[in-house]
N, C-alpha and C positions, 0 to 999 in steps of 0.2 A: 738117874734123875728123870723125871716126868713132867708134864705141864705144872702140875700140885705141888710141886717145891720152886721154891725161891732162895736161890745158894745166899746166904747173909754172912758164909765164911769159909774156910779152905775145907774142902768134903777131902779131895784126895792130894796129896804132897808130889807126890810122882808123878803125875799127868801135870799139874804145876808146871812143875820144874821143866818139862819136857816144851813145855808152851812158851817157858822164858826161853828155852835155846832156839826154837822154833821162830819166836817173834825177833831174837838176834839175828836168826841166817837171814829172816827173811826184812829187813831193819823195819819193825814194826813196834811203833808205841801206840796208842789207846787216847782217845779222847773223853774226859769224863762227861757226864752228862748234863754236868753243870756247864759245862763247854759250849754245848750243843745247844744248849738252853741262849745262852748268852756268851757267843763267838769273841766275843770282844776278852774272855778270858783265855783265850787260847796262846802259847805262850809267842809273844813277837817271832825269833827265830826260826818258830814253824812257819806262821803268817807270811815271812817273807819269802820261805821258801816254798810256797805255795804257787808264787807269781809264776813260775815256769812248769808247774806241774799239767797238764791237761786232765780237763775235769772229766773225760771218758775214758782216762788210760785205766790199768789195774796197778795203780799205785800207793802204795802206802799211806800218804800224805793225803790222799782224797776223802781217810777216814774224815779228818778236822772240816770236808766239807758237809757230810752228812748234817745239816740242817735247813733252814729256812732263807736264811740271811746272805746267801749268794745274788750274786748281782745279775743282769742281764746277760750277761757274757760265760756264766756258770764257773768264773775264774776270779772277780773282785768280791767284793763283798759289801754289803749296803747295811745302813742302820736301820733300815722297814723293810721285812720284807716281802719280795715282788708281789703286785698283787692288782688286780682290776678292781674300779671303781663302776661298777653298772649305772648306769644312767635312768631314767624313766621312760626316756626316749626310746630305748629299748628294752627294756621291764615291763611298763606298765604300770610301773606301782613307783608311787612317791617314796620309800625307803630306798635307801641306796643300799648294794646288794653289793659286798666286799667280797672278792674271790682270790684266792691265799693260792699263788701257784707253786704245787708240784716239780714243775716242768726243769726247774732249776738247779735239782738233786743232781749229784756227781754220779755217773758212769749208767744211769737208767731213764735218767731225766722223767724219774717220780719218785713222789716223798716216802712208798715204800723198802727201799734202801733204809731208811732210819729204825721202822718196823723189824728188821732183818737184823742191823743193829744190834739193837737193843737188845733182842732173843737170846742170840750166841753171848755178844760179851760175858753176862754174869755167869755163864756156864764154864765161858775160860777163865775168868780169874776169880774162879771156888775151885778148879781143880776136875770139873765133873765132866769136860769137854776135852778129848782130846784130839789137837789136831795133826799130831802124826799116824791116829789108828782111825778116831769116829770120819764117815760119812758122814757132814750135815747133809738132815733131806728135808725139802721146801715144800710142802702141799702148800696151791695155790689157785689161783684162779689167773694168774699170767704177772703181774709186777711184784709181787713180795718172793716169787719164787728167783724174780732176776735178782734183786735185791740179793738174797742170799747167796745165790752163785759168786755175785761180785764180791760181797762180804766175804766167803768163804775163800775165793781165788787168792784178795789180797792179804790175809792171813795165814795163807799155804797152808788148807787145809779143802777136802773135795766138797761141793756143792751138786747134790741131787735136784733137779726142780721137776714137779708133780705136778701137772695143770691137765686141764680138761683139753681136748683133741681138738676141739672148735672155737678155739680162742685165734686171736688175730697172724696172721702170716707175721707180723712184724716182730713180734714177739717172740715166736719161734727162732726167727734168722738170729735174732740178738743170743738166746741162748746156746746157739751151733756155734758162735765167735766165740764164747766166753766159755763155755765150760772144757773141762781137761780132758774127758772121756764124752764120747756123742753118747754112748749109753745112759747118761748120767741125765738124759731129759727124758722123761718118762711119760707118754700121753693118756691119760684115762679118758673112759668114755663118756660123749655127751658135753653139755656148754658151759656156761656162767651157772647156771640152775645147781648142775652135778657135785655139790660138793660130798657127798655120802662118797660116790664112787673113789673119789680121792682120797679119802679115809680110810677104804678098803685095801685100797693100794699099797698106807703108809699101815696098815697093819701087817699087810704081810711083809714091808719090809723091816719091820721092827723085831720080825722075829730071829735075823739077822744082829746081832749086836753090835756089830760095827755102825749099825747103820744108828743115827741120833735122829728122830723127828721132832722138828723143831714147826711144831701146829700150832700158826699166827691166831687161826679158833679161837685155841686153849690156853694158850701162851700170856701168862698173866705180867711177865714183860713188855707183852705187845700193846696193853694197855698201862701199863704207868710209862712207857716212853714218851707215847704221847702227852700221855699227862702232863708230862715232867717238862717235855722238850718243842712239842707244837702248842700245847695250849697258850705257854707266857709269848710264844712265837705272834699266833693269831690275837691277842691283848694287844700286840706291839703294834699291829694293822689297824686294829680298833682306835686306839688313842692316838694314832697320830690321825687319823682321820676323825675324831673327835675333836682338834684342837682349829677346826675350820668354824667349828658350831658351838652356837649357845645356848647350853644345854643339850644334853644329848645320854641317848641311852642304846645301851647293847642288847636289843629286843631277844635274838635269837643267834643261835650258833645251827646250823644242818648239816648234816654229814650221812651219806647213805652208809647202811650197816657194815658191810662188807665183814672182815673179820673185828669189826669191832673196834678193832685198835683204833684209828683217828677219831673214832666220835667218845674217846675218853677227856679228849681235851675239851668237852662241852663240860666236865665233872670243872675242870681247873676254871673254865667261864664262869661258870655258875657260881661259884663262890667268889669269883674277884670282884664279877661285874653285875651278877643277879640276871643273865641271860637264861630263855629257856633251851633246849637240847631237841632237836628235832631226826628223827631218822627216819632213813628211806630206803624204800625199797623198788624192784619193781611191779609195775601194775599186773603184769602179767604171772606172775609170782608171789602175790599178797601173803605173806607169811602172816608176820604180825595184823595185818588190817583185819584176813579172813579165816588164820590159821589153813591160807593157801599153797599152791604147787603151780608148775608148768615153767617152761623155756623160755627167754628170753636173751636181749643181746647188749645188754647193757654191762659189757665187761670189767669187771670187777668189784662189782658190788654185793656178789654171795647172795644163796638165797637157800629156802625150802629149811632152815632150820635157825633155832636162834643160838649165835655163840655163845660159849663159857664167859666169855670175859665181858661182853655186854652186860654194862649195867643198866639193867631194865627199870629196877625201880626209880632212877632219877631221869627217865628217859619222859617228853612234856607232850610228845608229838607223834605220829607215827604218819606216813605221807607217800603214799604211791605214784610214779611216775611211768609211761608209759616208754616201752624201746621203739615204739612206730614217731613218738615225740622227738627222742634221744636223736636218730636214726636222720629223721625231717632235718632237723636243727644243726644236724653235722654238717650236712649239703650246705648248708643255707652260710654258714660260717666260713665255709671251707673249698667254694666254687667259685669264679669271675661273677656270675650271675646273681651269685646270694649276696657277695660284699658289695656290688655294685648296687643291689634293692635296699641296701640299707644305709648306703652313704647318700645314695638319692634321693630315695623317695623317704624313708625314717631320720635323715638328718643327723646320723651320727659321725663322728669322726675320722677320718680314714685310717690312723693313728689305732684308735680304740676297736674300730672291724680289723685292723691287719691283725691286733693282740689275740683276738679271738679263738684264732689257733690253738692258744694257748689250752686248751679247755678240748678235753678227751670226752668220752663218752660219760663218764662216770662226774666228768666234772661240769657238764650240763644237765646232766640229771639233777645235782644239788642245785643248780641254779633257776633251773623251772621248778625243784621241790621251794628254794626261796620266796620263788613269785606268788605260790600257792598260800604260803606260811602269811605274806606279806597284805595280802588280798583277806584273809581270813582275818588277821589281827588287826585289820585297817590300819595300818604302820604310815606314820608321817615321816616327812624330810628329814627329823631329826631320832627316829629309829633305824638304827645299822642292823643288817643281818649281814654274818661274816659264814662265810664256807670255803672250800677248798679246790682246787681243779687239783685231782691226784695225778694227770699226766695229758700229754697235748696230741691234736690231734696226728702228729707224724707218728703214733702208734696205733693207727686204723687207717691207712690208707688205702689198705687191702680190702678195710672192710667196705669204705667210703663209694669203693669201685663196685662192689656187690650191691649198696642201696640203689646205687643207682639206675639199676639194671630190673633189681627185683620190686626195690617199692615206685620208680620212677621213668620206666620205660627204657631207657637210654638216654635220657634227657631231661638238665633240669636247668629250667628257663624262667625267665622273669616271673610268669605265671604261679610254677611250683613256687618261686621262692618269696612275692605275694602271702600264696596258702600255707606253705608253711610257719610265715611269720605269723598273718593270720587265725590257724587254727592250732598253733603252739605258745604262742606267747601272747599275743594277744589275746586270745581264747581260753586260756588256761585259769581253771576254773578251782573252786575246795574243793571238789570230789575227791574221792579217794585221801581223805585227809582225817584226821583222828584226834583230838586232846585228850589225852589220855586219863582217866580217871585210876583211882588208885584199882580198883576192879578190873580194868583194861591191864592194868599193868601187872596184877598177879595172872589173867592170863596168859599173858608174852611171855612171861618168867617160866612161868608151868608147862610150856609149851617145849620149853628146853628139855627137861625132863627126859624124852623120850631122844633124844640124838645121843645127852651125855650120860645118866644114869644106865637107860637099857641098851643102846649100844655100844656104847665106849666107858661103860668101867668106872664111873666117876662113881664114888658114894653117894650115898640120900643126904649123910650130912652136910659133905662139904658142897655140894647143889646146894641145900639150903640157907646153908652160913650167907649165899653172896644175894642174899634176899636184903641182910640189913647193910643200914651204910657204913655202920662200924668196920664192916668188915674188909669197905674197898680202902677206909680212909688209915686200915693197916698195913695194907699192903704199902700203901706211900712211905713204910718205914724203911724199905730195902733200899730205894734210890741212892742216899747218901752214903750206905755201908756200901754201896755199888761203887761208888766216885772213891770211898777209902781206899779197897781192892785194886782196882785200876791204877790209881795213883803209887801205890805198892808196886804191884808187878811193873809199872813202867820203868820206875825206880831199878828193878833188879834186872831187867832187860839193858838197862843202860847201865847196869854193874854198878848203882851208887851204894851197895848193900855191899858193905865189908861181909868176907866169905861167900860170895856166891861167885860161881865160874860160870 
């Protein structure tokens, strides 16, 4: 099986069977998607026994937290979920700027866990995944590859993770705890930028047949999970923060590209709420804006090429953000000096600068690609843009130590944190910003071309099929046969199937 299939029903009987004794030794049942969607279906007797599970162990039961709706404490569970309210105060801009956090995911504290998810399951329960012989392997850019380690760990089967060599010390240490074999993390060369070089990687280890590359890229799961499971998540942040206002509309959803997967759920906005889809990149890396190239440090937002699974043509927006921006704003979030300029002299909350943490590199990137969205559409009080923080800042502290050194002397004082308020948010201008016209957008799409047709093997046709909408709005037909399967196999894991051992 390859990225190009989508298992809709058992391929192999015997790797099956072998996954029902598997998920027995190992007491492992499955949460549907519909689950994950809306938590509240998950069955009570799990829910209770949730209350003593820790939401970092590698335990079974932590599958049922894979979603959005965890609480503060990463172990309750909330009816909205967790999410910042941006203010103007600190914006800029009269739209309030909703930020959907990551940070809350069980065992990686980001929402790529779900991405990871998503992948493996339908490969286990069609039969095509086996987890007593395949390797799962994670090419990544540093969170979807933890993701599947953990995913992998608690299913008892092995987790390879595949990331570039310049990604954050944090990330790193988490993968030496968690994986079964050190060998089993693999460094390629180069940064956030490199993802070519990690494709190279997972070709040669493909030739391997043990080994299963499960490529978030390509992985047409990795976009209907979202779909399926954070977009009615993010609707949920929207209207409860809609029922403040009279009248109110959902201007925009922004999500930098990354592999593609979270900014699907701009697909499931767009049709509930008539929001536009905005992506981002970084500035120093202009893929789509300039069909550009070069390094940056904005971890985990992918770049130098456009994924398989990006759907381009319903994309509204294209938005460059700079890492010298990212990089300022981390300090500025994340120093005595920076929260102290903003509880002072900006007037906000101390409450809402402590939350700020909350918000990684990638998840201030969305939120200064917001201010830019917000600024351009002249967006009022009663226009929401909703986006994501995919993980907090305790996954750059390493890096947080390096700005400060290399763009800040050793030193960042009321002054830097001032200019950086000043020349990043306040200052933050359309530049680098794009409405896509249908013309814009058969470029971005064409652009892909050259990563999946002539280097990796994709045909001319099926590149083109994902030109029209028909094409994404069929893949939404696997979800539910997903939730059958699942519901199946749990059933036979838990013996409810007269004749099965």
């Amino acid at each position: 099986m390859s990225h190009r299939d989508l298992p809709t029903s058992i391929v192999d009987q015997a790797t099956r069977n072998r996954t029902v004794q598997r998920f027995r030794e190992q007491g492992v049942t499955l949460p549907t998607f519909a689950m994950l969607a809306d938590p509240t279906r998950i069955p009570a007797a799990i829910t209770a026994k949730l209350d003593s599970v820790d939401p970092d162990a590698a335990h079974p039961l932590n599958l049922y937290r894979v979603h959005w709706f965890n609480g503060a404490d990463r172990k309750s569970r909330v009816g909205v979920p967790g999410h910042l309210v941006l203010p103007p105060e600190l914006t800029g801009v009269q739209a309030p700027i909703l930020v959907v956090l990551g940070q809350r995911f069980p065992m990686i504290t980001a929402h790529k866990v779900l991405a990871a998810y998503g992948c493996l399951v339908p490969r286990l329960v069609s039969g095509a995944f086996d987890p007593t012989r395949h390797r799962a392997v994670w090419p990544s850019t540093g969170n979807y590859c933890r993701g599947g380690v953990a995913i992998s760990r608690i299913l008892g089967c092995r987790g390879v993770a595949v990331l570039p060599e310049d990604m954050s010390a944090e990330r790193f240490s988490w993968l030496e705890r968690w994986v079964t074999h050190q060998e089993d993390i693999i460094k390629t060369p180069g940064c956030e930028s490199n993802v070519k070089e990690i494709y190279d990687k997972c070709h040669e280890l493909s030739l391997d047949d043990d080994n299963f590359i499960l490529n978030q890229f390509s992985e047409f799961a990795n976009h209907l999970v979202h779909w399926r499971v954070t977009g009615p998540a993010l609707g949920k942040v929207f209207e409860h923060w809609a029922k403040t206002q009279n009248g109110c509309q959902l201007a925009a959803f922004v999500s930098a590209t990354g592999s593609a997967g979270t900014i699907a759920a701009g697909d499931y906005l767009k049709d509930h709420y008539g929001s536009r889809t905005v992506a981002v990149e970084a500035a120093e890396c202009p893929t789509m804006l300039k069909n550009g190239f070069g390094g940056h440090n904005i971890q985990g937002i992918g770049d130098k090429h456009i994924p398989l699974i990006h759907n381009v043509m319903d994309t509204d927006f294209a938005v460059a953000v700079s890492d010298e921006a990212t990089d300022s704003l981390s300090m500025l979030f994340n120093t005595p000096k920076g929260k102290a300029y903003l509880i002072e002299r900006k007037g906000l909350k101390p409450e809402l600068v402590e939350q700020l943490s909350s918000l990684g590199f990638s998840g201030i990137c969305n939120v200064l690609a917001a201010i830019k969205v917000a600024k351009y559409l002249e967006l009022g009080p009663d226009q929401a843009i909703v986006t994501v923080g995919t993980d907090g800042a305790a996954m750059y502290q390493s890096e947080n130590a390096k700005i400060l050194e290399t763009r800040f002397g050793g030193r960042f004082d009321e002054v830097s944190a001032g200019e950086a308020f000043g020349q990043f948010i306040a200052g933050a201008a359309t530049d680098n910003l794009q409405e896509l016209t249908k013309e814009d957008r058969d470029r971005i799409f064409n652009l892909g071309y050259f990563t999946w047709v002539e280097q990796q093997g994709e045909t001319l046709e099926a590149f083109e099929a994902r030109r029209k909408r028909a094409f994404w709005l069929g893949l939404r037909e696997a979800v539910p046969v997903w939730d059958q399967m699942i519901e199946q196999l749990n059933a036979e894991v838990l013996g409810a199937i007269p004749g099965v051992k």
